[in-house]
DSSP file (Angstrom, degrees, kcal/mol; ACC not computed):
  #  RESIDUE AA STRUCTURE BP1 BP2  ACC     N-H-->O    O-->H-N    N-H-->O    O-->H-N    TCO  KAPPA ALPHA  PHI   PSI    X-CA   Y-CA   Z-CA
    1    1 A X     >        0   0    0      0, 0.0     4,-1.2     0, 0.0     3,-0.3   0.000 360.0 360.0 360.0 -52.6    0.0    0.0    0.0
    2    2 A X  H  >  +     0   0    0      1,-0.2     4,-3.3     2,-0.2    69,-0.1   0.723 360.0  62.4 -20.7 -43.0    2.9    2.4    0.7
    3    3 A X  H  > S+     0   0    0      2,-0.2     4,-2.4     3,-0.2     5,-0.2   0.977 113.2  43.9 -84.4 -57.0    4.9    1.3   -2.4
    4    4 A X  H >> S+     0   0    0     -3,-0.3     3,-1.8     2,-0.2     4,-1.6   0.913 120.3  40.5 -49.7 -86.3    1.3    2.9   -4.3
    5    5 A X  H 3X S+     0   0    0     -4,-1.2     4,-4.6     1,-0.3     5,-0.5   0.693 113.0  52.2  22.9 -91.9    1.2    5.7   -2.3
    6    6 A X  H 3X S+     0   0    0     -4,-3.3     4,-2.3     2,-0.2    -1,-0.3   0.805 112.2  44.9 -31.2 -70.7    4.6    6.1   -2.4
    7    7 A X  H <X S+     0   0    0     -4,-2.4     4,-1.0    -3,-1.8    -1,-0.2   0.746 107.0  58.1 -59.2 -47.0    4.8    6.1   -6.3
    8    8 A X  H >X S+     0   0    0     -4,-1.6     4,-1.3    -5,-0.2     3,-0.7   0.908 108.6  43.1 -69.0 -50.5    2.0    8.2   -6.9
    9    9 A X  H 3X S+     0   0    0     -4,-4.6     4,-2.3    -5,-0.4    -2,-0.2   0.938 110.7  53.8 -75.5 -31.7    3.4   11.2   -4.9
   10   10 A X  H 3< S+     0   0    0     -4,-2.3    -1,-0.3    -5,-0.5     4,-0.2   0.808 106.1  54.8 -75.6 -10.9    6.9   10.8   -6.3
   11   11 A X  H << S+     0   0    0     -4,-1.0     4,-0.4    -3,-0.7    -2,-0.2   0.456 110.0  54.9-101.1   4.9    5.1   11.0  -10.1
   12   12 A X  H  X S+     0   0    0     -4,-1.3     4,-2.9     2,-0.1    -2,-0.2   0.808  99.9  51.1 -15.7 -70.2    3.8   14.2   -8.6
   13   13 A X  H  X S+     0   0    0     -4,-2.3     4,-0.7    -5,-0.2    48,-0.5   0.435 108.4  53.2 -94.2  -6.1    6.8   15.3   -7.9
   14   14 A X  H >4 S+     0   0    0     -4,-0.2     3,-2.7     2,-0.2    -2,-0.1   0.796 113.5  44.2 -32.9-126.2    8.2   14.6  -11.9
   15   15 A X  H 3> S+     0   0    0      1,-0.4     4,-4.1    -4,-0.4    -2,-0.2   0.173 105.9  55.2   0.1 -74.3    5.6   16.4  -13.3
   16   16 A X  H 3X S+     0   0    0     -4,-2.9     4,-3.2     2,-0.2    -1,-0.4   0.764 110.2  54.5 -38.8 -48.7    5.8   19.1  -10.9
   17   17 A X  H XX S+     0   0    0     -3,-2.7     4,-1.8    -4,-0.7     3,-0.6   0.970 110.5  42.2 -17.5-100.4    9.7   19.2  -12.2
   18   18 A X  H 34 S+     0   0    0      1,-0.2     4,-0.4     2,-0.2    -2,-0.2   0.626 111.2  55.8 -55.8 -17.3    8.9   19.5  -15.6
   19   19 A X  H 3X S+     0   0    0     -4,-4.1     4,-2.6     2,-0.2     3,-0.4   0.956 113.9  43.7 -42.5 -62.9    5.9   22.3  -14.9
   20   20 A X  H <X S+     0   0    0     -4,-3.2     4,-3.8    -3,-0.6     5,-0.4   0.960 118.2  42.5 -54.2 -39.0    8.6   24.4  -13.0
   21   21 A X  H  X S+     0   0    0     -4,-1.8     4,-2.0    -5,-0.2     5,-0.3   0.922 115.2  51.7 -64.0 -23.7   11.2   23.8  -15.8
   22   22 A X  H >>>S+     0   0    0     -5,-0.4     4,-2.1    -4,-0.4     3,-0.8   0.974 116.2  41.8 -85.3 -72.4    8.4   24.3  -18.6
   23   23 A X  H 3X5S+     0   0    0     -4,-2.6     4,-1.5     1,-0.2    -1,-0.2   0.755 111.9  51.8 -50.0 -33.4    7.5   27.6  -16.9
   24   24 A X  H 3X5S+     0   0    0     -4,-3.8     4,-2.1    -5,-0.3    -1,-0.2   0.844 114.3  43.1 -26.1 -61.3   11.0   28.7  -16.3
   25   25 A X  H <X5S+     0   0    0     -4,-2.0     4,-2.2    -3,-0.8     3,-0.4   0.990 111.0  56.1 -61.6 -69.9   12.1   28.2  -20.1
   26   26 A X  H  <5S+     0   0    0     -4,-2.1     5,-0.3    -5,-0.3    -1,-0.2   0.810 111.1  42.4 -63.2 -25.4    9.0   29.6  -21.3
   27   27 A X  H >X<S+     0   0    0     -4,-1.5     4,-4.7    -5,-0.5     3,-1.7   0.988 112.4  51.4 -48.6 -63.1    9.7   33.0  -19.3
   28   28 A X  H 3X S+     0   0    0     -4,-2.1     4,-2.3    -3,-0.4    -2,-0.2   0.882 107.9  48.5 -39.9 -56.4   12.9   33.4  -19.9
   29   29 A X  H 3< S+     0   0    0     -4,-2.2    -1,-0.3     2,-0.2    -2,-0.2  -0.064 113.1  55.5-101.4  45.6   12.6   33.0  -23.6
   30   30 A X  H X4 S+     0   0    0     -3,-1.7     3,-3.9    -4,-0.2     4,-0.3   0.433 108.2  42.2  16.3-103.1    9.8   35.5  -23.3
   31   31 A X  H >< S+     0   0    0     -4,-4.7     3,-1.1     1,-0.3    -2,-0.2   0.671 105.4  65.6 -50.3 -24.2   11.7   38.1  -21.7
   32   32 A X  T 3< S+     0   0    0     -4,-2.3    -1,-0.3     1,-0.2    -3,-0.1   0.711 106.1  48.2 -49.9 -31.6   14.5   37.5  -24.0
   33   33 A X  T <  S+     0   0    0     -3,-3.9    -1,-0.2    -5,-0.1    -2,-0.2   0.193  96.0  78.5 -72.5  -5.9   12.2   38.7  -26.6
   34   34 A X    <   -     0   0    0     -3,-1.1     3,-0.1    -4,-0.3    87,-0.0  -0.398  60.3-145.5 -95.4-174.7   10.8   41.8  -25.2
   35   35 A X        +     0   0    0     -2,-0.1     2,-0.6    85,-0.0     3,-0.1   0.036  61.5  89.0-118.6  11.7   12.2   45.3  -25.1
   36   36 A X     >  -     0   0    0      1,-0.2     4,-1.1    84,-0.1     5,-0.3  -0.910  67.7-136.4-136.6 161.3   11.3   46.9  -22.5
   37   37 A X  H  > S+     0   0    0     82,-2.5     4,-1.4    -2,-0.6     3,-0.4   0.860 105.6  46.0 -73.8 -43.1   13.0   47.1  -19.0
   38   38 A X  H >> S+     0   0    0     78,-0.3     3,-2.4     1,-0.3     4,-1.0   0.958 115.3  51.1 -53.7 -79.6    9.2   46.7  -16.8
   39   39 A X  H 3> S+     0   0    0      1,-0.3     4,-1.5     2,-0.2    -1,-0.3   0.610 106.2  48.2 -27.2 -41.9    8.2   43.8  -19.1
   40   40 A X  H 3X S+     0   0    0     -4,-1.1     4,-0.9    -3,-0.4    -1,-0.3   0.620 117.9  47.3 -81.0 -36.6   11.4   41.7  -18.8
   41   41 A X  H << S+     0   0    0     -3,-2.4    -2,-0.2    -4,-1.4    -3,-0.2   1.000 108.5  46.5 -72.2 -68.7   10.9   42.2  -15.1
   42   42 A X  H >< S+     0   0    0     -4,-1.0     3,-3.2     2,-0.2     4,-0.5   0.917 119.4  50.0 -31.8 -87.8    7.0   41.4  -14.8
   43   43 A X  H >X S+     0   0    0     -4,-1.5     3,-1.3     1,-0.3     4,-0.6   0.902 109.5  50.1 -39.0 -74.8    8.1   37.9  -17.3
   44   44 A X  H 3X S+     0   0    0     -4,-0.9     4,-0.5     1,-0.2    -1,-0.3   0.442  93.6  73.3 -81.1  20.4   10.8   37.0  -15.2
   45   45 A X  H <4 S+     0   0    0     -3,-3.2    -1,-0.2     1,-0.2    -2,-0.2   0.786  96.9  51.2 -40.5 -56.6    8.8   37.2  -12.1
   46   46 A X  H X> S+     0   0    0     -3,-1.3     3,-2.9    -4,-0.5     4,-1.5   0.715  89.6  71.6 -65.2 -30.1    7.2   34.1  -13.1
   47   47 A X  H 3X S+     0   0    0     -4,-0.6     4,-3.6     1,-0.3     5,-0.4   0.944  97.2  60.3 -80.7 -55.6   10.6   32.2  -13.7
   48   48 A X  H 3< S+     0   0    0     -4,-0.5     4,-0.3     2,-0.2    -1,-0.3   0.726 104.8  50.1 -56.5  -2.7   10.7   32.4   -9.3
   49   49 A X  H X> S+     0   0    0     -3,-2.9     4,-1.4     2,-0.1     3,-1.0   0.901 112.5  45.0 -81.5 -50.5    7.6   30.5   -9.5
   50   50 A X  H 3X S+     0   0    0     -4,-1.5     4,-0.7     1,-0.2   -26,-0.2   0.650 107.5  51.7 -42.0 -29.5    9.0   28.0  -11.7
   51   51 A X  H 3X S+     0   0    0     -4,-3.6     4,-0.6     2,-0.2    -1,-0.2   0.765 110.1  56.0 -83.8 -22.8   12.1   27.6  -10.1
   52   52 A X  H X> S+     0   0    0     -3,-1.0     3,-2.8    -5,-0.4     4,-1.3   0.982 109.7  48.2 -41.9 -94.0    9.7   26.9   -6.5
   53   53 A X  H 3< S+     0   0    0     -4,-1.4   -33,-0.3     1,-0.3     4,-0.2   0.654 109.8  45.0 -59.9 -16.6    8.1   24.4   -8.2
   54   54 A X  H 3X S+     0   0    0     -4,-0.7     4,-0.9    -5,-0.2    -1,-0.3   0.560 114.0  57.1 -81.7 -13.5   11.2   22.5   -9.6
   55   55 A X  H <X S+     0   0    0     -3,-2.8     4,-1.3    -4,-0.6    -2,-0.3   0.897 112.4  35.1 -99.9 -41.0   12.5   23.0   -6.1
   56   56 A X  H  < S+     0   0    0     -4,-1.3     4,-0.2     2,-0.2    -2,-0.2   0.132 121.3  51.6-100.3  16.5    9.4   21.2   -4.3
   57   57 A X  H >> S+     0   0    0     -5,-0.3     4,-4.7    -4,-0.2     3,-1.0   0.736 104.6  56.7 -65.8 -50.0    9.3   18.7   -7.4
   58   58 A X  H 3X S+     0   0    0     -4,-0.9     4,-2.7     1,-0.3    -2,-0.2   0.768 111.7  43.3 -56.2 -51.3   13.0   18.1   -6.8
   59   59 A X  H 3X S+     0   0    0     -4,-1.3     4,-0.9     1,-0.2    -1,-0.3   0.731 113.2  45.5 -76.3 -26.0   12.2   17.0   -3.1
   60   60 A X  H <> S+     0   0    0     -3,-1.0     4,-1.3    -4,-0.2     5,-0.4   0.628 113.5  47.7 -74.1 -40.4    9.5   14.9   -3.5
   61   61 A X  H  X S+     0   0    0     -4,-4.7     4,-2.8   -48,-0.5    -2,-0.2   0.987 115.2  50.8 -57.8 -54.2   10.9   13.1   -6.4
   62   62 A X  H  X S+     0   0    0     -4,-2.7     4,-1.6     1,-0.2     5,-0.2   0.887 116.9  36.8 -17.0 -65.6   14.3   12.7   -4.4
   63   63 A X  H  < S+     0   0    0     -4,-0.9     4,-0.3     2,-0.2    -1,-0.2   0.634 119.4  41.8-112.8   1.8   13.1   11.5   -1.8
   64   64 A X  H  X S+     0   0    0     -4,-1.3     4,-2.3    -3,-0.2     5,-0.2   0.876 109.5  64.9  23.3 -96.6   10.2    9.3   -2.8
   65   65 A X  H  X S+     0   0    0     -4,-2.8     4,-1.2    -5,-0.4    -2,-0.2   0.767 109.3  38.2  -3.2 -65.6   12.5    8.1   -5.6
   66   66 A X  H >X S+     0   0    0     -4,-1.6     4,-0.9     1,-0.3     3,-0.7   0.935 108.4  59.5 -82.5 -31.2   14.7    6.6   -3.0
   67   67 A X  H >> S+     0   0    0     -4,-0.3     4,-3.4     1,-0.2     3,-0.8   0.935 107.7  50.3 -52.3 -34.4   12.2    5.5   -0.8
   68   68 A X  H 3X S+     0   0    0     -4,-2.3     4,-1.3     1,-0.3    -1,-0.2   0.770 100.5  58.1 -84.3  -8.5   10.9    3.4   -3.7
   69   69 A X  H << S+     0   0    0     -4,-1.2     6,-0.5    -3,-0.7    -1,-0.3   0.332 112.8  43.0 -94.5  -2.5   14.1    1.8   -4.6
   70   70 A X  H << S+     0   0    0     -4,-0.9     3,-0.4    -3,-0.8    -2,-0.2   0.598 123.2  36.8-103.9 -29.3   14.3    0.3   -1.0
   71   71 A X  H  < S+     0   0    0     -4,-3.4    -2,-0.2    -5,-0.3    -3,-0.1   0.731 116.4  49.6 -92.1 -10.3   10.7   -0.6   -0.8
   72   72 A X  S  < S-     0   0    0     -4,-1.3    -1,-0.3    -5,-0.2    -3,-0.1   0.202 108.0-131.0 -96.6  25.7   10.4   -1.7   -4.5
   73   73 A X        +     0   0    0     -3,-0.4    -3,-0.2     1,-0.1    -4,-0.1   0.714  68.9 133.7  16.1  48.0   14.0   -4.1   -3.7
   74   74 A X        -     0   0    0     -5,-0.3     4,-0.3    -6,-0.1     3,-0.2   0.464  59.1-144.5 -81.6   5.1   15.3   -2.7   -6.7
   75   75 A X    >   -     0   0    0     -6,-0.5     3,-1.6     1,-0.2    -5,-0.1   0.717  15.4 -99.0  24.9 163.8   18.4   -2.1   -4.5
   76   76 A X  T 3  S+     0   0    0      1,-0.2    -1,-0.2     5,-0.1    -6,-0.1   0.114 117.4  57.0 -52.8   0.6   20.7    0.7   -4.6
   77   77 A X  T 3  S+     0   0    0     -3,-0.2     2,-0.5     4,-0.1    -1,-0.2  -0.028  72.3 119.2-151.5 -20.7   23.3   -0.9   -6.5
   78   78 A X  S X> S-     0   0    0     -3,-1.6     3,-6.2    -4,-0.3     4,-1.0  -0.720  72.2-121.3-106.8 133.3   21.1   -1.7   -9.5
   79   79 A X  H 3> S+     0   0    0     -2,-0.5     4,-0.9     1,-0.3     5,-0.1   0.651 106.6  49.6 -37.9 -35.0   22.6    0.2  -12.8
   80   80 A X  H 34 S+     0   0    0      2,-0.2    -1,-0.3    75,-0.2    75,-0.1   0.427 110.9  45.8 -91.3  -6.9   19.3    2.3  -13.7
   81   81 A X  H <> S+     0   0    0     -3,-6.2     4,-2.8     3,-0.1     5,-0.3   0.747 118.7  47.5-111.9 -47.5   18.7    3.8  -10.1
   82   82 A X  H  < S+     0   0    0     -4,-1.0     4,-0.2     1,-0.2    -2,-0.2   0.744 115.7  40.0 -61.6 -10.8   22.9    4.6  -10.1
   83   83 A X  T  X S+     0   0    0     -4,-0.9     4,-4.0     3,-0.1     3,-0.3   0.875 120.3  50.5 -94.1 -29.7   23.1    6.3  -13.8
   84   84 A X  H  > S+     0   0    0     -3,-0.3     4,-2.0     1,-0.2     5,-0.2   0.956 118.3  41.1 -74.2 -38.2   19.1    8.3  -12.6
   85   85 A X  H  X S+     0   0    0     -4,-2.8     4,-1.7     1,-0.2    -1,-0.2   0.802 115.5  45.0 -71.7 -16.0   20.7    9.5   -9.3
   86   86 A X  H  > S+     0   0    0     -5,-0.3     4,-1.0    -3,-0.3    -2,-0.2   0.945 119.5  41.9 -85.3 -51.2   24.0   10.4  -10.7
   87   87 A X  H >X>S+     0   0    0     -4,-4.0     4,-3.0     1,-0.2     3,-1.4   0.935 113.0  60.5 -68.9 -43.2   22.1   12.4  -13.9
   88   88 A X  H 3X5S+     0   0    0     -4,-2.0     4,-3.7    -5,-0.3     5,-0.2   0.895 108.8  38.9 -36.1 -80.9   19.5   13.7  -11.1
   89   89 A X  H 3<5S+     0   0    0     -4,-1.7    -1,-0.3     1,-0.2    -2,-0.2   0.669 116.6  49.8 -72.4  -2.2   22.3   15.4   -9.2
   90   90 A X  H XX5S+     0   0    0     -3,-1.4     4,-2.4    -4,-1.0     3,-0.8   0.850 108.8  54.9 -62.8 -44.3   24.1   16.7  -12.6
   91   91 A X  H 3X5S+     0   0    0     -4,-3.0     4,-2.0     1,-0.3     5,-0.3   0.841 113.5  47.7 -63.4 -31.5   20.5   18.2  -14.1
   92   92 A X  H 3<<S+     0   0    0     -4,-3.7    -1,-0.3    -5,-0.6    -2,-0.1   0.395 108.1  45.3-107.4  40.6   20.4   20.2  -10.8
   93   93 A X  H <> S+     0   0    0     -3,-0.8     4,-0.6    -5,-0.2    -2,-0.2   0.451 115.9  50.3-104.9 -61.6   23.5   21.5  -10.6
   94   94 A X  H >X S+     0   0    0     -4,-2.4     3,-3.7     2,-0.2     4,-3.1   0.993 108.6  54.4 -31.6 -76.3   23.2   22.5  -14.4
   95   95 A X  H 3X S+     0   0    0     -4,-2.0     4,-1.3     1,-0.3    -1,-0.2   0.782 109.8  44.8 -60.0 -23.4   19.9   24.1  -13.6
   96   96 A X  H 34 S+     0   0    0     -5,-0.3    -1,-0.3     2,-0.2    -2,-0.2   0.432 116.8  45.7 -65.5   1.1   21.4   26.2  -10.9
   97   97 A X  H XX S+     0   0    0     -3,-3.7     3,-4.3    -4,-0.6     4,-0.5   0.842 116.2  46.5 -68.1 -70.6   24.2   27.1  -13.1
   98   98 A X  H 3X S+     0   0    0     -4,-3.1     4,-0.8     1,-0.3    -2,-0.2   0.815 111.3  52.0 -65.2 -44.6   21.5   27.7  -16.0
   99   99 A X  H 3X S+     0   0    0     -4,-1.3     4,-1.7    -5,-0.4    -1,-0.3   0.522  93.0  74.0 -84.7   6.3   19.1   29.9  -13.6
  100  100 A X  H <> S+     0   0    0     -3,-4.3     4,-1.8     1,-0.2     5,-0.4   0.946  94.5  51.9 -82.5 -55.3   21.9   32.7  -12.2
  101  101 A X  H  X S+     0   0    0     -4,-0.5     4,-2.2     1,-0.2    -1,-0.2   0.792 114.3  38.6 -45.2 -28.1   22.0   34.4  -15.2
  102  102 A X  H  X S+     0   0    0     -4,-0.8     4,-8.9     2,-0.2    -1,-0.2   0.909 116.4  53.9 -66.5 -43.2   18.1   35.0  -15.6
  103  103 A X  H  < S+     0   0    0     -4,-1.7     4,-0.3     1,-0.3    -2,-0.2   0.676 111.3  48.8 -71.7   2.1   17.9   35.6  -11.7
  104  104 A X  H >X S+     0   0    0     -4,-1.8     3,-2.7     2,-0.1     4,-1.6   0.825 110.5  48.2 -94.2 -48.4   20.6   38.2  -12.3
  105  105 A X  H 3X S+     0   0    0     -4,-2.2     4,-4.1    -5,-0.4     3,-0.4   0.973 108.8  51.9 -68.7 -33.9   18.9   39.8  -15.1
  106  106 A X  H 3X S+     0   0    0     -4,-8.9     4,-1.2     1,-0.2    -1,-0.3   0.674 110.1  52.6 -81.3  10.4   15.7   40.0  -13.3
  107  107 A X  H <> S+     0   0    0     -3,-2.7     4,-0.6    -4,-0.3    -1,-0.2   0.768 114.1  40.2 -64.2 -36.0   17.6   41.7  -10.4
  108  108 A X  H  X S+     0   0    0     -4,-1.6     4,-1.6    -3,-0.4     5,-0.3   0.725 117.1  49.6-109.1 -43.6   19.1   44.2  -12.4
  109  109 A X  H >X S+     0   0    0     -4,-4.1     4,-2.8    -5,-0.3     3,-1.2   0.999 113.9  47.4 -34.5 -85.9   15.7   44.5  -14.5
  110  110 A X  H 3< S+     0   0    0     -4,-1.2     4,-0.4    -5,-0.3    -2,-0.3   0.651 113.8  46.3 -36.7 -35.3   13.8   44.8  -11.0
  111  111 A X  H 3< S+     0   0    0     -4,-0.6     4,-0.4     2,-0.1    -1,-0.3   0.819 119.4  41.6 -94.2 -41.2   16.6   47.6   -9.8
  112  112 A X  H XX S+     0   0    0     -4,-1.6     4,-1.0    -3,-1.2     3,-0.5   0.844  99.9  91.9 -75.3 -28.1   16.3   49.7  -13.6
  113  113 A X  G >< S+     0   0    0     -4,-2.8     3,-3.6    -5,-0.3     4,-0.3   0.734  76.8  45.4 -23.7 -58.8   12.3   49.1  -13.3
  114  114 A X  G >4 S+     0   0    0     -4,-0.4     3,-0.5     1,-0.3    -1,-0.2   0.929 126.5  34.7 -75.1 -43.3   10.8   52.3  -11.5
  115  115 A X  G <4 S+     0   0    0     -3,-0.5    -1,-0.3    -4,-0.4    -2,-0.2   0.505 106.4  64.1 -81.4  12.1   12.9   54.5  -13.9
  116  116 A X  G X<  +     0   0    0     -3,-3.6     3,-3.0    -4,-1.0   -79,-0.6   0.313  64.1 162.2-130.4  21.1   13.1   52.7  -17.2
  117  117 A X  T <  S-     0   0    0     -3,-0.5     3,-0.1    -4,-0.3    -3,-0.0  -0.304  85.1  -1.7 -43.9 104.8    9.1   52.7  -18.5
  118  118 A X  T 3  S+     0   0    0     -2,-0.5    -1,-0.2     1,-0.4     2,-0.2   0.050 110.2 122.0 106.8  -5.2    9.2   52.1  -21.5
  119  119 A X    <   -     0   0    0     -3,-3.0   -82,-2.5     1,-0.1    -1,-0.4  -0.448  55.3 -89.2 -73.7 141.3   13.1   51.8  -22.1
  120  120 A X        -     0   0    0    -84,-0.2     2,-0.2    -2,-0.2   -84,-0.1  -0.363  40.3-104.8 -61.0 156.2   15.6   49.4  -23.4
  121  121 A X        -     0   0    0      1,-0.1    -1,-0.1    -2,-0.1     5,-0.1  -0.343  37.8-107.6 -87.7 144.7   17.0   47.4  -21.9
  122  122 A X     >  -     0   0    0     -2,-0.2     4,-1.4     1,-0.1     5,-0.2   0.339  32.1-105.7 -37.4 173.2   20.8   47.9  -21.0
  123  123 A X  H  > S+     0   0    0      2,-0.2     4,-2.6     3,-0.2     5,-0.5   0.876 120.3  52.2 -79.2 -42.2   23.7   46.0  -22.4
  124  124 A X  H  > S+     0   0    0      1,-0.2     4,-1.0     2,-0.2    -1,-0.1   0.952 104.7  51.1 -70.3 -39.4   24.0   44.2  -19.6
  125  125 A X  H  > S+     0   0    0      2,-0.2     4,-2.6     1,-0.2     5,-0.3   0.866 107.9  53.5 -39.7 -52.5   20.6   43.1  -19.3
  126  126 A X  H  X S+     0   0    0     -4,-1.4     4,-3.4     1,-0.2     5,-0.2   0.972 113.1  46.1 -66.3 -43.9   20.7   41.8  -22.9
  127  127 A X  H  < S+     0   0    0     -4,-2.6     4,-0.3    -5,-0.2    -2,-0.2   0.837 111.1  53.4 -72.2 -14.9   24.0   39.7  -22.0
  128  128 A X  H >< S+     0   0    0     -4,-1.0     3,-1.0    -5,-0.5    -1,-0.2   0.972 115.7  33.9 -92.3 -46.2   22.5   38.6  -19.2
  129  129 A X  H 3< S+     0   0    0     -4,-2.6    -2,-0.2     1,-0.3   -97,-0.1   0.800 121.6  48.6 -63.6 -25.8   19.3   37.3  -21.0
  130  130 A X  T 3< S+     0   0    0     -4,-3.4    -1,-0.3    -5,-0.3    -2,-0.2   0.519  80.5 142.8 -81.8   9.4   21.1   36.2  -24.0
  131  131 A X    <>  -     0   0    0     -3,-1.0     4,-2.3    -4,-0.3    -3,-0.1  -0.188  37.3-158.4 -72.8 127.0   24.1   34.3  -21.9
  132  132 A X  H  > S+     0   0    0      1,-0.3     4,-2.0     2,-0.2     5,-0.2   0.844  89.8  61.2 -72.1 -46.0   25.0   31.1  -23.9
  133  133 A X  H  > S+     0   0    0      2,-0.2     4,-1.1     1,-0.2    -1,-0.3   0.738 104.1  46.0 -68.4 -20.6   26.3   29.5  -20.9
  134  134 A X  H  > S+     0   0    0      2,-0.1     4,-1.4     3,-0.1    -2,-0.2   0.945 114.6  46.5 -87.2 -42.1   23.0   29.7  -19.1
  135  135 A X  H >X S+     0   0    0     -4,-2.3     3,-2.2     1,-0.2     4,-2.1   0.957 109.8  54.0 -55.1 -62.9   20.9   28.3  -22.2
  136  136 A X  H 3X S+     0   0    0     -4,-2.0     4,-1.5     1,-0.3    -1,-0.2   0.646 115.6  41.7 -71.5 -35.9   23.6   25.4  -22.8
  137  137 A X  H 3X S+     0   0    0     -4,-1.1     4,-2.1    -3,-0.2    -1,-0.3   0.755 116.1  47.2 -74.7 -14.6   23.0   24.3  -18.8
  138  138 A X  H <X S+     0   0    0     -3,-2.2     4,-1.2    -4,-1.4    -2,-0.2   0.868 119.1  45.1 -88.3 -22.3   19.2   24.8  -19.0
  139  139 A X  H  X S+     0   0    0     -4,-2.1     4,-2.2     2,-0.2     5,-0.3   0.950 112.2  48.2 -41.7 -72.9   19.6   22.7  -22.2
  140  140 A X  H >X S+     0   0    0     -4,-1.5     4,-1.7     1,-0.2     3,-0.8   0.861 113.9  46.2 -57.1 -58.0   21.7   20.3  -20.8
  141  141 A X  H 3X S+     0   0    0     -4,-2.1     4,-1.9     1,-0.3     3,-0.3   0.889 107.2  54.4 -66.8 -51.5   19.5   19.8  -17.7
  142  142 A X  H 3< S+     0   0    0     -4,-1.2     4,-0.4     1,-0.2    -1,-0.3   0.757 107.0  51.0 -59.8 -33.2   16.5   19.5  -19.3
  143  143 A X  H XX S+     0   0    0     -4,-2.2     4,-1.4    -3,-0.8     3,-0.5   0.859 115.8  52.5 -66.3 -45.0   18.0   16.6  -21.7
  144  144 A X  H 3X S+     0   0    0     -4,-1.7     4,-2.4    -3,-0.3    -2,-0.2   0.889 102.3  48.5   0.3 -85.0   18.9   15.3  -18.4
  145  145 A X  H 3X S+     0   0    0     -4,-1.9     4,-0.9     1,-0.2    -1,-0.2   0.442 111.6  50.8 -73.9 -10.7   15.9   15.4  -16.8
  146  146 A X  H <> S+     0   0    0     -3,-0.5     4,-1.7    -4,-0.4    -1,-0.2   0.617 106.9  57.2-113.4 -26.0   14.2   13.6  -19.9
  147  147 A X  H  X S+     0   0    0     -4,-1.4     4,-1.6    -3,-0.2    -2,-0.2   0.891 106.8  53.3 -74.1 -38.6   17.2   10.8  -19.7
  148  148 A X  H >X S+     0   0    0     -4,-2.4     3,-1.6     2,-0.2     4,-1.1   0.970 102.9  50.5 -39.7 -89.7   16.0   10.4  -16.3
  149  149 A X  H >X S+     0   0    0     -4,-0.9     4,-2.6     1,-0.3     3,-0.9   0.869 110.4  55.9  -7.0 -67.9   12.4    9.8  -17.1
  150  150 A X  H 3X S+     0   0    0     -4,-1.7     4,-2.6     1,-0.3    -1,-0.3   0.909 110.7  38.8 -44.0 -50.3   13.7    7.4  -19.4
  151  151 A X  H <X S+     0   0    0     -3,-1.6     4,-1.6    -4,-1.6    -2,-0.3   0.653 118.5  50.8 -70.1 -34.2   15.6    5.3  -16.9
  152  152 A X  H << S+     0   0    0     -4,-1.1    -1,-0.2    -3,-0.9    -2,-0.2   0.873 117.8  36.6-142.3 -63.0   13.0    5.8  -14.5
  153  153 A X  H  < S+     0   0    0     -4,-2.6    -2,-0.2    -5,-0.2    -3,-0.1   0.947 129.0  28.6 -64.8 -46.3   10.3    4.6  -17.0
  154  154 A X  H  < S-     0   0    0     -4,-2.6     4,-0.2    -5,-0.4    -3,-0.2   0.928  84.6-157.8 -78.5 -39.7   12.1    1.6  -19.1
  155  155 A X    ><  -     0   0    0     -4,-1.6     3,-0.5    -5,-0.2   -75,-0.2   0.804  18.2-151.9  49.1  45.6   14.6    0.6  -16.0
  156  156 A X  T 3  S+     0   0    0      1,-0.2    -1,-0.1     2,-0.1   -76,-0.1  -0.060  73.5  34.6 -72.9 154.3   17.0   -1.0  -18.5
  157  157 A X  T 3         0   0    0    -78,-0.1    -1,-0.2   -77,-0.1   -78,-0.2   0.562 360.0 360.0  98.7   6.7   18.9   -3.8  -16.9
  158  158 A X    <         0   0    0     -3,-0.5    -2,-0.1    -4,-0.2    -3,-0.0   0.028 360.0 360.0-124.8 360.0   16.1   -5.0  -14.7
């Protein structure tokens, strides 16, 4: 009864992942797209809900996840729970890599805001929403996060 339970709340806690990531992305490459300083601010408001919900997916999947590899005996040990735990904690490391540059811009947005209706946005604001190195970890985690899902669904080697 647990092991249901159990299962059910940790495929919760997926989903909830890939909501927060889905809303994240889609803000970001939003606000990458606007031009003015309020707007880019107001759009990458929402990216702190997303990252919330990828942070209370994150925990409930975690720790679920493990719960279910001790109650399903799939042991700890077994090739498809060590390559999903290993990618797990690479995809979030990535995606905190991937999320400073946005959460910077939308400091720095938030700090130009009250003066800059209707303005473009700074140079530094545009490098900070265009930053290659933040798409290529929010990339990278999200491919991640989808190899996971694989492993998670198929269990190969089991």
């Amino acid at each position: 009864m647990f092991y249901d339970l159990f299962l059910f709340l940790h495929l919760i806690g997926a989903i909830t992942i890939f909501a927060g990531i889905a809303v994240a992305g889609v803000s970001l490459e939003t606000a990458r797209r606007r031009s003015d300083t309020r707007e880019i601010y107001s759009i990458l408001s929402l990216s702190r809900a997303g990252a919330l919900m990828v942070a209370i997916g994150t925990i409930m999947a975690g720790v679920l996840g493990l719960l279910l590899v001790d109650l399903g005996h799939w042991g700890y040990q077994t090739l498809w729970v060590e390559l999903a735990t290993g990618l797990f904690v690479v995809a979030l490391a990535l995606g905190y890599l991937g999320g400073q540059a946005p959460k910077r811009a939308r400091l720095l947005a938030g700090a130009l805001e009250p003066n800059s209706a209707g303005t473009e946005p700074s140079a530094r604001l545009s490098r900070l929403l265009n930053s290659r190195l933040a798409r290529l970890c929010n990339y990278a985690s999200l491919i991640l996060m989808v190899a996971i899902l694989y492993l998670m669904v198929f269990k190969p080697g089991s």
